[in-house]
Each structure stands twice: as structure tokens, then as C-alpha cells.
C-alpha positions as CSV (number, residue, x, y, z in Angstrom):
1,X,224.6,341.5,6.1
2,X,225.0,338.9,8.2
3,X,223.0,334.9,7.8
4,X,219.6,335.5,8.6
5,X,218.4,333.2,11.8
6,X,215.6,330.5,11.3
7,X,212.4,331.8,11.9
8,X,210.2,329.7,13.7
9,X,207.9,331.8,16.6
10,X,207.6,334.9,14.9
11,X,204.2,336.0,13.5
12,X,205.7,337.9,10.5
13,X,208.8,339.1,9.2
14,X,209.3,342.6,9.7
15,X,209.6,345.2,6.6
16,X,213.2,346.2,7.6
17,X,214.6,342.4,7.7
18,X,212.6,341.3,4.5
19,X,213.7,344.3,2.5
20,X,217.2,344.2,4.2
21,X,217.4,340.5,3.2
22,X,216.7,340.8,-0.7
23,X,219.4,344.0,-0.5
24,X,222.1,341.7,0.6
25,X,221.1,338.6,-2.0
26,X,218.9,336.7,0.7
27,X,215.4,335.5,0.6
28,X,212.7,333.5,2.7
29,X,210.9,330.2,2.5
30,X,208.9,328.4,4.8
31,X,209.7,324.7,5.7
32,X,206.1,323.8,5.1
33,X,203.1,325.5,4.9
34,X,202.8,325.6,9.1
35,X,207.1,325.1,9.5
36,X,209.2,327.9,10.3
37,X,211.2,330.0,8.1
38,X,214.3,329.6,6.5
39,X,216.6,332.0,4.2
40,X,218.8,331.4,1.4
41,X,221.0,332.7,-0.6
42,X,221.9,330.0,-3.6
43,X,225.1,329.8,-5.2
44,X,223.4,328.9,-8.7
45,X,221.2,331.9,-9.0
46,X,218.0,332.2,-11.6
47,X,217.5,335.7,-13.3
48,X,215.4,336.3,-16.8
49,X,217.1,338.7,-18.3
50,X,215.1,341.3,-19.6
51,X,216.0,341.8,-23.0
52,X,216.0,337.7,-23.5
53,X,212.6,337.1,-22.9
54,X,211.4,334.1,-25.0
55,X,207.7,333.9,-26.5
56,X,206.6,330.7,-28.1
57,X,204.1,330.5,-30.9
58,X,201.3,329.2,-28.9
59,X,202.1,332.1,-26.7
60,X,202.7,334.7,-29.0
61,X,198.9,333.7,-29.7
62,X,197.5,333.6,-26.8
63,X,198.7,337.5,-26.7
64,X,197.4,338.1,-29.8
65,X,193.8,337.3,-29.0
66,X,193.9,339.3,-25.9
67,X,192.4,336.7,-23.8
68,X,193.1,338.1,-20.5
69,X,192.8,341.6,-18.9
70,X,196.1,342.3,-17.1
71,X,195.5,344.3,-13.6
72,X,198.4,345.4,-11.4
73,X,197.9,345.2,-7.4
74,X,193.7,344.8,-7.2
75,X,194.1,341.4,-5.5
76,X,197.6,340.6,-3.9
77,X,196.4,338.3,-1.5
78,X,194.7,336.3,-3.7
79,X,197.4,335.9,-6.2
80,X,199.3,335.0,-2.6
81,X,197.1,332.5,-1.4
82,X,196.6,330.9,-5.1
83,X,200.1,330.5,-5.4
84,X,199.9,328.4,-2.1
85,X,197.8,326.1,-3.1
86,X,199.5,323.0,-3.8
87,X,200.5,319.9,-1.7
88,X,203.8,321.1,-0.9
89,X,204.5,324.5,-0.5
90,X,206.6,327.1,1.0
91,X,204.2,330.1,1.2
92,X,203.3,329.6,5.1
93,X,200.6,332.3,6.9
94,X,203.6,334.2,7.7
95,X,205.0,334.1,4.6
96,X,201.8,335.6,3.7
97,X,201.5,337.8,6.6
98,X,204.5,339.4,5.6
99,X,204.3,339.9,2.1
100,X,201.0,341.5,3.1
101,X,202.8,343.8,5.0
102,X,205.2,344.4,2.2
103,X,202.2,345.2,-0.3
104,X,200.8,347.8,2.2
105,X,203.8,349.6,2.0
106,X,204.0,349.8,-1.6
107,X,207.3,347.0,-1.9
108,X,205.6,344.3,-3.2
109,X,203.0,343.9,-6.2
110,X,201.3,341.0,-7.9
111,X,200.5,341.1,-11.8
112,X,197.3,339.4,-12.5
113,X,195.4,337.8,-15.8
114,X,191.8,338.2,-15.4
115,X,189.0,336.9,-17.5
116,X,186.0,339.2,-16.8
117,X,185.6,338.8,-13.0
118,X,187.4,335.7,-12.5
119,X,191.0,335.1,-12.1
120,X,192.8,333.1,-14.0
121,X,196.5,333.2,-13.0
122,X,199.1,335.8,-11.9
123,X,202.7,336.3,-10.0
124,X,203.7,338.5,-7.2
125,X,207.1,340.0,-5.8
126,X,208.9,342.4,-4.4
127,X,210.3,345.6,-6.3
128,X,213.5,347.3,-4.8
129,X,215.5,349.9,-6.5
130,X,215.5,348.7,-10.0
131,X,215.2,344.9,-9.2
132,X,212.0,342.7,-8.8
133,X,212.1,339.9,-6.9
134,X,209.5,337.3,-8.6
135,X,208.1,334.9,-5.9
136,X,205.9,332.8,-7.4
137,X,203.5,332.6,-9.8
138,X,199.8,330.4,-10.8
139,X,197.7,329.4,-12.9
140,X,194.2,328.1,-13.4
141,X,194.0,328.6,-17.4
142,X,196.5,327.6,-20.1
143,X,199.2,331.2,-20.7
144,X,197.6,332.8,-17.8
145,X,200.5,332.8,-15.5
146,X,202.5,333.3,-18.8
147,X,200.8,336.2,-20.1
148,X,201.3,338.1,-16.5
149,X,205.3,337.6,-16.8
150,X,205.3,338.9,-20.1
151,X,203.4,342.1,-19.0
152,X,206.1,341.8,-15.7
153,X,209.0,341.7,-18.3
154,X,207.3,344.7,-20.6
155,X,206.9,347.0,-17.3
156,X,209.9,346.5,-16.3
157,X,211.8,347.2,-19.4
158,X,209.6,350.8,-20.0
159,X,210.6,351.5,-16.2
160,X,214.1,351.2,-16.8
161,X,214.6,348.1,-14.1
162,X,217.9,345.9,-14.7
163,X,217.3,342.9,-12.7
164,X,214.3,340.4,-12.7
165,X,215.4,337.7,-10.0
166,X,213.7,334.7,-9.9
167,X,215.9,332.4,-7.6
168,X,216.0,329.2,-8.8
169,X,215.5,328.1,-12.4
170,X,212.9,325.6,-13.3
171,X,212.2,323.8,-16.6
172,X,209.3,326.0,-17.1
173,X,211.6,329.4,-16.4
174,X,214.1,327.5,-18.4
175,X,211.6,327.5,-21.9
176,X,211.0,331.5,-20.7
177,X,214.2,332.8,-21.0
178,X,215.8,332.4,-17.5
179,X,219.5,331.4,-17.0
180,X,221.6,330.8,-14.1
181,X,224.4,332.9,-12.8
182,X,226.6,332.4,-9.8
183,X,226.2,334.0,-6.5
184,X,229.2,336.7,-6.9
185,X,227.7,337.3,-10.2
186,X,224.4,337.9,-9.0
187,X,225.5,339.8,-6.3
188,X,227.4,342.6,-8.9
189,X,224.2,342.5,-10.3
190,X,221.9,343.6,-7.4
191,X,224.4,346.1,-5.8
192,X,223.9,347.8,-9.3
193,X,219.9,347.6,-9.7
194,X,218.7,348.7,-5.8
195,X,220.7,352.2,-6.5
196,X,218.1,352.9,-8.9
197,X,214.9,355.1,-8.4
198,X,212.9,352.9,-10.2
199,X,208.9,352.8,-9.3
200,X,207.1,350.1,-10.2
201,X,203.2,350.8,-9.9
202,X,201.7,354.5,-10.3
């Protein structure tokens, strides 16, 4: 697949580039959080392998005493929109626009730690084949993003998917379990996990 082009004037990004993109090792960011839309394809990719998860004490815990229901898909664009709030962000309205989009057609999901009624952190992606694509992830409560990657990391595992991509690798990734591969590797990879029939909610 060829470079994506810069999106600047479009109002979304339609379902057959998006889920073209991530097939081919691409994905989307907005400049800012009104800037048009760029793509990349990094040649130090992030992944968490699966099997390498890593659970500190204080999380292992926090797990323990159950603190937060887990829910699957009962509020996607909140867990967008939380995600987006910060100072500097790349989750634009058409970023959001389009991952809404995304969700309607059953490709992307969000995992979500609630306390009683109110929402306390959560991630969202995109699931193709047998790889999820993580996005991004929040939290308003200590673990709460945590706890929602660990119950990410334990559906994926019982559902047989091979690849958790999660781009780039930050220090808090880092203490998680993520590593970083190069591009070719990442790309062997992929090619291998979106041949699966993998299904992620249901």
C-alpha cells in the first residue's frame, strides 16, 4: 500500500483507508487537536507481547481487590474523548469521527474500568484479524487504565490473537511489558496475525 496523503479537509477517514492503513503497518495522528492528519509507519515499532505481560505488586493488588468492574464497548466515545483530554493531543474531531465510525462497524472497541457508575479509566483500538491496534488509553484513578490492559491482554490471549501493537513505546509501556521491534519485523508480524478469524467482542 502505497504512503497515505496528509489529511487536512476531510471530515473523517473512511472505513476502507483506516482499516487498509493498519493492514499495511500504517496508522493516523492528528497534528493537533484542530490540525490535519498525518500517517506513520515508525521504523522502531512498540508491541506487548502477549505472553510477557508484566504485573507489579501494587498492581497485582489492585486486581486482587477487584476495585473496578471491567465493561467492553458501553461507552467508546467517552473512553475517546477522555483520552483527548490533555494539552497536547493528537485525537482531533476527525480522529474521533472516524474511530466512531470504526466502532459502529464492529472494528474498533474500547475496554473500560468502572467504579459503580462512574468511569475511572480505560483504552480503545482497533481489532483486525488477530491483531489489536491499542490507541490510547486514560486514567482518572490510580491502576485504572492498568487494570483495562490487563483485561485487553487476558482477552486477547483466550481469543487466540498474536499481535497487541501499540506503536511507540513509552516509559510507562516500558514497566508493562512492551518492547520495540523494527519495522520489517513488525511487518512479518502483522502479515501473520490479520489472516486470522479472530473476534474480539460477542
Amino acid at each position: 500500500m502505497p504512503r497515505p496523503a496528509k489529511t487536512s479537509s476531510r471530515s473523517i477517514i473512511e472505513p476502507e483507508l483506516l482499516l487498509g492503513a493498519y493492514a499495511s503497518g500504517w496508522f493516523p495522528m492528528a497534528e493537533s487537536k484542530e490540525g490535519g492528519i498525518r500517517w506513520y509507519s515508525p521504523e522502531a515499532r512498540g508491541i506487548l507481547p502477549l505472553e510477557k505481560l508484566k504485573i507489579s505488586r501494587s498492581l497485582g493488588q489492585t486486581l486482587r481487590k477487584k476495585v473496578f468492574d471491567i465493561r467492553i464497548d458501553t461507552a467508546f466515545e467517552e473512553v475517546m474523548r477522555a483520552c483527548a483530554e490533555r494539552a497536547d493531543t493528537w485525537i482531533s474531531e476527525i480522529i474521533i469521527r472516524s474511530y466512531l465510525n470504526l466502532f459502529r462497524l464492529g472494528y474498533a472497541h474500547s475496554v473500560e474500568s468502572w467504579s459503580g457508575r462512574t468511569l475511572d479509566g480505560g483504552l480503545y483500538g482497533v481489532a483486525l484479524g488477530g491483531a489489536f491496534f491499542g490507541e490510547s488509553m486514560f486514567s482518572r484513578k490510580r491502576d485504572a487504565s492498568k487494570v483495562a490492559l490487563v483485561d485487553l491482554v487476558r482477552r486477547l490471549r483466550e481469543r487466540q490473537f498474536q499481535l497487541l501493537d501499540t506503536q511507540f513505546v513509552t516509559p510507562h509501556l516500558l514497566t508493562l511489558g512492551a518492547v520495540e521491534i523494527s519495522r520489517d519485523h513488525y511487518l512479518r508480524l502483522l502479515k501473520s496475525a490479520i489472516n486470522l478469524d479472530c473476534t474480539f467482542a460477542g
